[in-house]
N, C-alpha and C positions, 0 to 999 in steps of 0.2 A: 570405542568410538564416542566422540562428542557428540549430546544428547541435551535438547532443549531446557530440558530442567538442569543440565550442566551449564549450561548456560544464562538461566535465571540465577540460579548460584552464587554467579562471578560481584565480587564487588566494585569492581572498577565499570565493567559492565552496566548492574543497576544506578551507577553514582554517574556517570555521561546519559544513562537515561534521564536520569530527575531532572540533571540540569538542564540536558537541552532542553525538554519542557520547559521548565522555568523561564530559561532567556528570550524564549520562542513568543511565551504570552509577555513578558516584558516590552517586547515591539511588535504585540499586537496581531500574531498569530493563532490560529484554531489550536484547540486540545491535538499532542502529540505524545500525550503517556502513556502510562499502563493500559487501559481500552482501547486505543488505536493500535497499537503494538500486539496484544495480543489477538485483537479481531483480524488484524492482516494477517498475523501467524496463524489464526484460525481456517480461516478462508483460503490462504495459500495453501497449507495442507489438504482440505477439503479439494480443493479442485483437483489435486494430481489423484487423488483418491478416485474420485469421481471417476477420471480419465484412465483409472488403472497403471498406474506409476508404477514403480517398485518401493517396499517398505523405506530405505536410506534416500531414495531421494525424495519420498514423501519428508522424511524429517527433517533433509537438508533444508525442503522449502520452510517450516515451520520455523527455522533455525534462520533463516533468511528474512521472514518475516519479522519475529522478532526485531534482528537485529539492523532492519533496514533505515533508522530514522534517529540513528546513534550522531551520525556526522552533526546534530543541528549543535552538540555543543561546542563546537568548534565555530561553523556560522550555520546560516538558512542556505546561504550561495553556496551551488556547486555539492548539499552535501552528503548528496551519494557518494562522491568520487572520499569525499573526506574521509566516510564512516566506512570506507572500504580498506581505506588505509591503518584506520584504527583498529577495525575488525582483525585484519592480517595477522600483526605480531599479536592482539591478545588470543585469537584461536590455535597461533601455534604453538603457543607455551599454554596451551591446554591441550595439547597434544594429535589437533585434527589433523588429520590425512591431508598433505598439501591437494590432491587433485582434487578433495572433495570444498579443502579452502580456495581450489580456484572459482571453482562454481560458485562457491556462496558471497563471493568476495564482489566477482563479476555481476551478480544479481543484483546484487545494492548496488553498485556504483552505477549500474544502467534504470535504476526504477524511476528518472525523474524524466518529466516529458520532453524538457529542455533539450536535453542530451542524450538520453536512455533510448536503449536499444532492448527487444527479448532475443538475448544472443545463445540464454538454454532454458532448460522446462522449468528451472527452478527460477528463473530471471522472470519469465512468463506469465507463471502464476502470483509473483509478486508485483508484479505492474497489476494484473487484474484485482487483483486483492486489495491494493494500495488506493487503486483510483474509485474503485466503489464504495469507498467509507468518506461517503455524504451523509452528515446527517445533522441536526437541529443542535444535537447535544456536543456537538464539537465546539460551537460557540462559546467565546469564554468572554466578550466582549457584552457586560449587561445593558448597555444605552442603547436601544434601538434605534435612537432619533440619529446615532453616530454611526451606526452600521455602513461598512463598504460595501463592494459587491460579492465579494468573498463570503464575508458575514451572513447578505444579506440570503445569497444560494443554499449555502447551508442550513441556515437557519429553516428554510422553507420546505429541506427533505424531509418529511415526517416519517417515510419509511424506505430502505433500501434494501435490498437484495440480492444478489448474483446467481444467479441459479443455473444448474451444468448438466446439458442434458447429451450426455452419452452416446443414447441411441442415435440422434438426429443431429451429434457434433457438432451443439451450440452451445453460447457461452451468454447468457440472456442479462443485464444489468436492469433490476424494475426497480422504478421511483416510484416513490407519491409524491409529488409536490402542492403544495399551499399556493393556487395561484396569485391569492391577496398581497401576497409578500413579494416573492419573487414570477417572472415570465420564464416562460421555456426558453425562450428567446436569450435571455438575459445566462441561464443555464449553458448555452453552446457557444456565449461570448468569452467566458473564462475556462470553458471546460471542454472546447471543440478538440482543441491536440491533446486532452486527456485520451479522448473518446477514438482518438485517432491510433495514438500509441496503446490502447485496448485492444481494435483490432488487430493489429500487427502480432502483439500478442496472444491472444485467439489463433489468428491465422498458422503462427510457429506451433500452436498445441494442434494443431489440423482440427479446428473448427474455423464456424462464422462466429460472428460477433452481432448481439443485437443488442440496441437501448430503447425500454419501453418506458414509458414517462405519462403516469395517469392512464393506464393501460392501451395507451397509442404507440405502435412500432414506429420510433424517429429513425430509426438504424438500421 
């Protein structure tokens, strides 16, 4: 069975990661490398765990995370649907199990809010995973005085969390936010059909979905 670190491995793999980073900060986009990449794969894993998965689709989702953010070297538009196409032919000349390349195929191509759906648990927990990685350090953009709103949200999360509580089948996202920088307000202007496609995903894992922000429950 294809296994995560088979999949660190690959070099065509690691060489569409670098680049899509690369292209990504050229017009002006947040960090989408090696730490984004593997903190969703982190977090992805961690939640099915949490939830009591089974060991292969714990790793699918790890496997999923990774590889959810491959399409950007093709473009930014659309590029779940891209990196699902990519994903395809190279996990099956690595030899995946087609049903488990369905799942993971289907996962990417649905994690953007745009379009994305959580259609399985492994889709689920990488929407959750994907859209909690807010944070100051993603910023690649050093002008403050040029900052968007994108920039300017980010930049103001000083600490993020997801946290998956089992017993009482919730699925908690906590900020800190820097109110000097950015508003709460300004937070649910770019990031409201993040938080929306959260819960859906939530809901598919049979929890609630909550968002605390400076330890006030918005959600």
């Amino acid at each position: 069975m294809v296994t995560l670190d088979d999949i660190k491995k690959n070099e065509a793999i690691d060489s569409f990661i670098r680049k899509g980073n690369e292209y990504l900060g050229i017009i002006g986009y947040t960090e989408h490398s090696y730490r984004h990449i593997n903190l969703v794969s982190g977090l992805a894993k961690n939640i099915l765990q949490k939830l009591n998965y089974s060991q292969r689709i714990i790793e699918l989702a790890a496997i999923a995370g990774y590889l959810h953010d491959i399409g950007n070297v093709i473009s930014r538009n659309q590029h779940g649907i891209s990196g699902a196409v990519l994903c395809s032919n190279i996990l099956l000349n690595m030899g995946m199990d087609p049903e488990e390349l369905s799942i993971v195929i289907s996962a990417i191509a649905n994690h953007e809010e745009e379009y994305g759906h959580p259609v399985n648990e492994v889709g689920a927990a990488l929407i959750l995973a994907d859209k909690s990685d807010v944070h100051m350090s993603r910023v690649r953009n050093e002008d403050r005085s040029t900052f968007d709103i994108h920039d300017r949200v980010n930049f103001a999360v000083k600490e993020s969390f997801l946290k998956i509580d089992n017993y009482d089948k919730k699925i908690i996202m906590d900020l800190n936010i820097d109110l000097n920088i950015c508003s709460v307000m300004e937070y649910f202007e770019i990031f409201l059909t993040r938080m929306t496609l959260c819960r859906r995903a939530a809901i598919f894992l049979d929890c609630s979905f909550e968002l605390v922000i400076n330890e006030a429950k918005l959600l």
